[in-house]
C-alpha positions, 0 to 999 in steps of 0.5 A: 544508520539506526541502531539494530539495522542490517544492511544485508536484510533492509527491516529487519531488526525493525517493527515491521510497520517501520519497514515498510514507511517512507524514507525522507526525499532525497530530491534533488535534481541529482537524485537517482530515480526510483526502479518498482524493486526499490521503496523510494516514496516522494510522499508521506504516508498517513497512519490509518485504521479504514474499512476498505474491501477489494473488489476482484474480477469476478465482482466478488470482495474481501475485507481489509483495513487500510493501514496507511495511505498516500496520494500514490498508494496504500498498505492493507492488512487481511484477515487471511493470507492469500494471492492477490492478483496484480490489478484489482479495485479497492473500495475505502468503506469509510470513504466511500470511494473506489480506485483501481489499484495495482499490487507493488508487493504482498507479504503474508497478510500484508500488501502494498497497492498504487493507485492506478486510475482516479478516485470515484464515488462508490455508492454502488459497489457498497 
């Protein structure tokens, strides 16, 4: 265990960027398998500063930066705090791609999204 980590309270002690990246695969076929409460990843998330903008039901947007991004998921930072809903799209400006995504947690100004469906091209949403 690293120093300043509080088993009763999993962060903290921790920047909270360090909170929230991947713990190492423990693998195996032993391995217990991960439940939606628990924050095991099978793959490494890219440190990154893109322009991203989610898109809601109503066609309405909101800014965000994508603060790190993997095969199955990203961590978005707003401007603002608000409630986001479960499902909605995010466009990666930089990209220029959209994917649906769904809501895994929201702190604050903070959120975790998985990727729930493929990526495709979004000229028309830009």
């Amino acid at each position: 265990m690293k120093m300043g980590q509080n088993l009763a309270f999993p962060g903290v002690g921790a920047r909270m960027e360090d909170a929230n990246m991947e713990q190492p695969d423990s693998g195996g076929p032993n391995a217990p398998e991960a439940t939606e409460s628990e924050e095991h990843r099978n793959v490494h998330r890219q440190r990154t500063l893109k322009r991203a903008r989610v898109v809601l039901e109503d066609r309405s947007t909101i800014d965000c930066t994508i603060r790190d991004i993997s095969k199955g998921g990203a961590h978005l930072v707003f401007g603002d705090a608000f409630k986001l809903p479960e499902t909605f799209r995010l466009i990666n400006v930089t990209a220029s791609t959209i994917t649906p995504v769904r809501l895994r947690w929201q702190r604050g100004k903070e959120a975790g999204v998985s990727f729930d469906g493929p990526e495709e091209p979004a000229q028309s949403h830009l």
